[in-house]
C-alpha positions in Angstrom: 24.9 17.7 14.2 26.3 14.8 12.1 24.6 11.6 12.2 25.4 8.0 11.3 23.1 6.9 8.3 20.6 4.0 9.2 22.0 0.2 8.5 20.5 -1.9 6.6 16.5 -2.5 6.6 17.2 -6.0 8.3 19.8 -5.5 10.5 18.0 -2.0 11.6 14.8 -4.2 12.1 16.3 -6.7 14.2 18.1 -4.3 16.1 15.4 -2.0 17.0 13.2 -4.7 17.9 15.1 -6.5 20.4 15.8 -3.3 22.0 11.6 -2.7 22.1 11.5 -6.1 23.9 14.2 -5.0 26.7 12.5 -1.7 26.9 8.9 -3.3 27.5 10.4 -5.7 30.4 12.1 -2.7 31.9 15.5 -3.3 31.2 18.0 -1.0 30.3 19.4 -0.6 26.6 22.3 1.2 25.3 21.7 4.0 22.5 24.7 5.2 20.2 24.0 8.6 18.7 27.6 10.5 17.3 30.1 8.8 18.5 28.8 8.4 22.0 26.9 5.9 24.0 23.6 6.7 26.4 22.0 4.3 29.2 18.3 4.6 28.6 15.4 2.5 30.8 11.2 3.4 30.4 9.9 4.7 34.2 6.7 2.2 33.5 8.9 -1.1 33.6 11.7 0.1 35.4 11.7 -2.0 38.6 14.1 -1.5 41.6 16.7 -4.5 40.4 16.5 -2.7 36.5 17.0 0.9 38.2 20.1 -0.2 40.1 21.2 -1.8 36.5 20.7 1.6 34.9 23.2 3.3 37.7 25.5 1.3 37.5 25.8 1.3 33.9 25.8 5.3 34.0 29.1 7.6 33.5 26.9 10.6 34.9 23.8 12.3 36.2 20.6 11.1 35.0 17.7 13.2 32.9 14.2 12.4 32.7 13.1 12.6 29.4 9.7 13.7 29.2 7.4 15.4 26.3 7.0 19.1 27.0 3.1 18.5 27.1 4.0 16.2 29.9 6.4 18.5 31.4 3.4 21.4 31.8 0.8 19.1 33.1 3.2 18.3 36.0 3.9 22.5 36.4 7.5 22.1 35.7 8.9 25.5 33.8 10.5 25.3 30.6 11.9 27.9 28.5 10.3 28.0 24.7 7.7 25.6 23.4 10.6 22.7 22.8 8.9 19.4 21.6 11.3 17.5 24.4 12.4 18.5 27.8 15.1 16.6 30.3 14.6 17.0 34.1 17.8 16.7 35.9 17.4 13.6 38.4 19.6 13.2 41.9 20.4 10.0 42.8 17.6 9.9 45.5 15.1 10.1 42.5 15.6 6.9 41.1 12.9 5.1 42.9 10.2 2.9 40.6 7.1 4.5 42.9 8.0 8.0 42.6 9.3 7.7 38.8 5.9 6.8 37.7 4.0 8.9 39.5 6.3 12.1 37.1 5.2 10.0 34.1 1.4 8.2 34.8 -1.0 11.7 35.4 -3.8 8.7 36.3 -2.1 8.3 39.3 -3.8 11.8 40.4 -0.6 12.4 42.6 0.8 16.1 42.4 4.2 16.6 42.2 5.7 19.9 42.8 7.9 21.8 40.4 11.5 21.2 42.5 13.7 22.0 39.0 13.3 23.3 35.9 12.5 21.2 32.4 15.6 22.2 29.9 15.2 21.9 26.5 15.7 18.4 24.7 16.0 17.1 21.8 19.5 15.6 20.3 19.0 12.5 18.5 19.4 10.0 21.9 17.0 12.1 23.6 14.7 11.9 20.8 15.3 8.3 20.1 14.8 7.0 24.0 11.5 8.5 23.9 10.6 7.2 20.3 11.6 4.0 22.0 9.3 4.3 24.9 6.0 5.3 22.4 6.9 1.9 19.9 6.7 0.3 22.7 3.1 1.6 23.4 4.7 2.4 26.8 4.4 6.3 28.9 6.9 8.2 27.2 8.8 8.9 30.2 12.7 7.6 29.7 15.7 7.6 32.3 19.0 8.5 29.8 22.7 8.9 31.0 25.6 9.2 30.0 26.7 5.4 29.5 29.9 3.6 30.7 32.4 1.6 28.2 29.8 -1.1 27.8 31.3 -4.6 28.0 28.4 -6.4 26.2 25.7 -6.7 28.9 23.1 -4.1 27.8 21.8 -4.5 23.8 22.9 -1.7 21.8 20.9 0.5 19.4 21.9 3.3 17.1 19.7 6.1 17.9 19.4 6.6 13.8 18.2 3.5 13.7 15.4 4.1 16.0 14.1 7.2 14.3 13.9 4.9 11.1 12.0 2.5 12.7 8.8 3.8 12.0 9.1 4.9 8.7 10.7 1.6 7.1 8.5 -0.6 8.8 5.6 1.6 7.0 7.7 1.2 3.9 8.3 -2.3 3.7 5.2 -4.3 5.0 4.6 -7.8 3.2 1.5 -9.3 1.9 1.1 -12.6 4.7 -2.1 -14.1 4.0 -5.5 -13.2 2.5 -8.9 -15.1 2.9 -12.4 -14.7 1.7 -14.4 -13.7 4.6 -18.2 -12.9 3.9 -19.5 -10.7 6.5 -22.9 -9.3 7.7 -22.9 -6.4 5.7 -21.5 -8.1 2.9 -20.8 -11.6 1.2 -18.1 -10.9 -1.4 -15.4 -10.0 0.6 -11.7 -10.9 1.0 -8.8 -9.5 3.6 -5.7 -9.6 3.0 -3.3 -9.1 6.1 0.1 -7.3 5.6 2.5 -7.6 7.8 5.8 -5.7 8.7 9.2 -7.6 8.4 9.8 -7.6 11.9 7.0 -9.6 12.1 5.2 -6.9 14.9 1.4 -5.9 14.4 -0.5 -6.5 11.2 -2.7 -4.5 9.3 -5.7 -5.7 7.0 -7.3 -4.6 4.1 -10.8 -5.3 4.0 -11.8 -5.8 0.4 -15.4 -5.7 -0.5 -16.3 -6.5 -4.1 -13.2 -5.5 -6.7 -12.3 -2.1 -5.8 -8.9 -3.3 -7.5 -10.5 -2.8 -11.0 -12.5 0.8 -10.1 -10.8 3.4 -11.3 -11.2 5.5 -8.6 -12.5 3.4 -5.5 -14.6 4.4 -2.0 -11.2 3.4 0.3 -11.6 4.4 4.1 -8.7 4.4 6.6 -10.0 2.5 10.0 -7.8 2.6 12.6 -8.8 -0.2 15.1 -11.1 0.6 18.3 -11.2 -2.7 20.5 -14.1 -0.9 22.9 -15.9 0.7 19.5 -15.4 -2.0 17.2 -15.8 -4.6 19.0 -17.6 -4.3 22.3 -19.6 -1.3 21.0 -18.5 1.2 23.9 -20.6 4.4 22.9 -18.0 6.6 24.0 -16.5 6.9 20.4 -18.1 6.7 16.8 -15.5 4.6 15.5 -18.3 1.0 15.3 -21.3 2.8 13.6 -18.6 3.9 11.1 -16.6 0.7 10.6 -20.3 -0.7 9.9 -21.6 1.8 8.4 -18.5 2.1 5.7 -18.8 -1.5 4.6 -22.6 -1.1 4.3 -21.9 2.1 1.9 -19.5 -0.2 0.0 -21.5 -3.1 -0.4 -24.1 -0.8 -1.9 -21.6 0.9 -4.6 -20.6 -2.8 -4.9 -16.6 -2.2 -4.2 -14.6 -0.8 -1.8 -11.7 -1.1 0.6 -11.4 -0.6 4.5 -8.0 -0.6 5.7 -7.8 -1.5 9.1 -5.4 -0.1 11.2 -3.3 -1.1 14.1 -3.2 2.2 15.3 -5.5 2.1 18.4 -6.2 5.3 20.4 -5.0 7.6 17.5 -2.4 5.5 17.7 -0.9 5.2 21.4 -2.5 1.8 21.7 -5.0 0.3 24.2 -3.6 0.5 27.3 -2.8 4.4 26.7 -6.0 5.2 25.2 -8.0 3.5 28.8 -5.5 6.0 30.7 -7.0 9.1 28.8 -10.3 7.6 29.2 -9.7 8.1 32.9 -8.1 11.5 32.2 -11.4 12.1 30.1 -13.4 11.1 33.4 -11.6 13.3 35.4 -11.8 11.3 38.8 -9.1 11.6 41.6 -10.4 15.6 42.1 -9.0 16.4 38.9 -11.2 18.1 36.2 -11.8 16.0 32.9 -9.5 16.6 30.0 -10.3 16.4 26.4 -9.5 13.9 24.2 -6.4 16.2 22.8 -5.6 17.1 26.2 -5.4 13.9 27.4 -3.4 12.4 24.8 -0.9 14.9 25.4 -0.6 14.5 29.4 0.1 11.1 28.8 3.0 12.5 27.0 1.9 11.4 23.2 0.9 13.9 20.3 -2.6 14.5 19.8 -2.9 12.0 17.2 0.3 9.6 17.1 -0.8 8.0 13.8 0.9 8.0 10.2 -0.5 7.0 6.7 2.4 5.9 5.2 1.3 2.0 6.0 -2.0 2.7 4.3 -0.5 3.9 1.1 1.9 1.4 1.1 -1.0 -1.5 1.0 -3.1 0.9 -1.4 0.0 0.0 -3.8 0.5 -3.3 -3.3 -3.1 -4.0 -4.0 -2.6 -1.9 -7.6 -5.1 1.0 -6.4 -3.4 4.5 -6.8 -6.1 6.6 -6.9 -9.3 6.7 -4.5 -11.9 8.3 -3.0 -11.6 8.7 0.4 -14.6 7.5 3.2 -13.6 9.9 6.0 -14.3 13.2 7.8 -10.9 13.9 8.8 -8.6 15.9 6.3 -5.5 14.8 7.8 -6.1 11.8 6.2 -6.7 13.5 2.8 -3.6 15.4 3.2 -1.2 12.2 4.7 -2.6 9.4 2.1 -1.5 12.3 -0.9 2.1 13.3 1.2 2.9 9.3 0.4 2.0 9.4 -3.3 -2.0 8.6 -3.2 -4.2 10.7 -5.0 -7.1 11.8 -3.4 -9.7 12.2 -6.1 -12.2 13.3 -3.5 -13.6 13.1 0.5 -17.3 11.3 0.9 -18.7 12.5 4.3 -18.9 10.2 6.4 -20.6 11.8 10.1 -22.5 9.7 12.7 -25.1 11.0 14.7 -24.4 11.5 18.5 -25.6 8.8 21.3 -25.9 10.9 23.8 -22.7 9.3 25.5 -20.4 11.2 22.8 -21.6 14.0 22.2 -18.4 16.0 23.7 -15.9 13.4 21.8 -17.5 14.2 18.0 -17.7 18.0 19.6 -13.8 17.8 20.2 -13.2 16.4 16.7 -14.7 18.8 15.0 -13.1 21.7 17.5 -10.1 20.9 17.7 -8.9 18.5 15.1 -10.5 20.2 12.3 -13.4 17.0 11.1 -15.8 18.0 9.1 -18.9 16.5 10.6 -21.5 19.4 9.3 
């Protein structure tokens, strides 16, 4: 299939954004992919007034458009192991309560398998859910067929929205920097980058002058508000974000990059659904934490690396050593031109309270905690 190239990075910013904003309030946008235009509205804002907005503004039949591992936890069937399925909706099915209970599994409603999932996956598909997980909402989007739009719903290329991620990665801005001494240590600066359309920051935390190592201790910290700040014992992620700036206060330089990529990143709200998944209240059995990112309807870990090597450069550092048990990270910080001159372990004992969490990392995404 032919597709238009992405616009500009400013334009495509601007664009992209405003349509994030309509999404997160529930109101329908309009997405151009190949010459043809698609009415597209998230089921976890969608209200009764937006849902009659969305039919009205439709030429045909609307699909649900779901991630296949949200598609199995609700039973439906599906032919092949697609990454996105559409479910064919009737016009009775556009009701806000009965929408959300097909994309919120912490609902603990069943809902049974009436129609098949069919395969998804063109580039409006693709781009209405893309738009739905930026948005840090369920990725569970309402698409149609669109009519001649007059100039009430905001248009989007669905190009656009697949570049999103990417060039915001790509081109985030040094904003600010401060020198913040800290418990674990005095000499340290951050510097907060920022993308250019002006959404969530990351920091690099900069102990000492890891910019004049030759290879410096670096570790990729994606934020935990429960862990790192409130010191929920359900995760490891606060003994390590302590515990890595101790290390580099000792070897007298380092950098933490810290991350706004909470809940592997599918953001706060998401991540205290899975916690409720983890639980397993409601009757239903608890889930893992990789099986309960993916009921929600998100990957298994959402998160990319290409911001983090992008502020590795800016700051001068192309070479490190990398503070982390997790080779993905290894293998995503070296996919966007960082060399990895070698992992430093970096386990935490079990509390106790997570014992099951550092047993799933290790399981199933492949940490190397031994």
């Amino acid at each position: 299939m032919n597709h238009m190239p992405p616009r500009p990075s400013t334009t495509l910013a601007r664009s992209v954004n405003r349509a994030l904003g309509d999404i997160r309030r529930g109101v329908p946008v309009c997405i151009i992919s190949s010459g043809a235009s698609f009415v597209a509205v998230a089921v976890e804002t969608a209200t009764a007034g937006t849902l009659a907005e969305f039919a009205a503004s439709s030429l045909g039949p609307a699909s649900l458009i779901l991630a296949q591992s949200r598609a199995a936890d609700l039973g439906l069937a599906v032919s092949g192991a697609p990454s996105t399925v559409a479910v064919q909706m009737r016009p009775g099915d556009l009701d806000p309560a009965g929408l959300r209970v097909l994309a919120d599994p912490t609902l603990f409603q069943t809902h049974p398998a009436r129609r098949d999932a069919v395969p998804a996956g063109s580039e409006a598909e693709d781009a209405a859910l893309m738009l739905a997980k930026l948005a840090r909402l369920l990725p569970a989007v309402l698409l149609a067929p669109a009519q001649p739009i007059g100039g009430d719903l905001l248009q989007v290329a669905g190009a656009d929205v697949l570049a999103y991620p990417d060039l915001m990665a790509e081109t985030l801005q040094r904003a600010a920097s401060a020198r913040v001494p800290l418990e674990e240590a005095d000499d340290v600066r951050i510097v907060a980058y920022r993308p250019p359309d002006g959404g969530i920051e990351h920091l690099a935390i900069l102990i000492g002058d890891p910019e004049a190592a030759e290879t410096p201790l670096v570790r990729i910290h994606s934020e935990c508000f429960t862990g790192d700040l409130l010191g929920s014992r359900r995760c490891d992620c606060g003994p390590q974000l302590h515990q890595a700036m101790r290390r580099m206060e000792a070897e007298g330089a380092g950098v933490i990059l810290y991350m706004a990529q909470e809940g592997r990143g599918i953001g706060l709200v998401n991540k205290l659904r899975a916690y409720t998944l983890q639980d397993g209240v409601g009757g239903r059995p608890g889930l893992d934490t990789l099986d309960a990112n993916r009921a929600l309807g998100y990957g298994a870990d959402e998160r990319s690396f290409a911001a983090a090597a992008t502020m590795l450069r800016d700051l001068g550092i192309g070479r490190v050593r990398l503070l982390t048990n997790n080779p993905a990270k290894l293998a995503g910080l070296a996919s966007h031109g960082i060399e990895v001159a070698g992992r430093i372990s970096h386990a935490i004992a079990a509390n106790g309270e997570n014992d099951a969490y550092l047993e799933t990392k290790a399981r199933r995404f492949g940490h190397l905690l031994g």
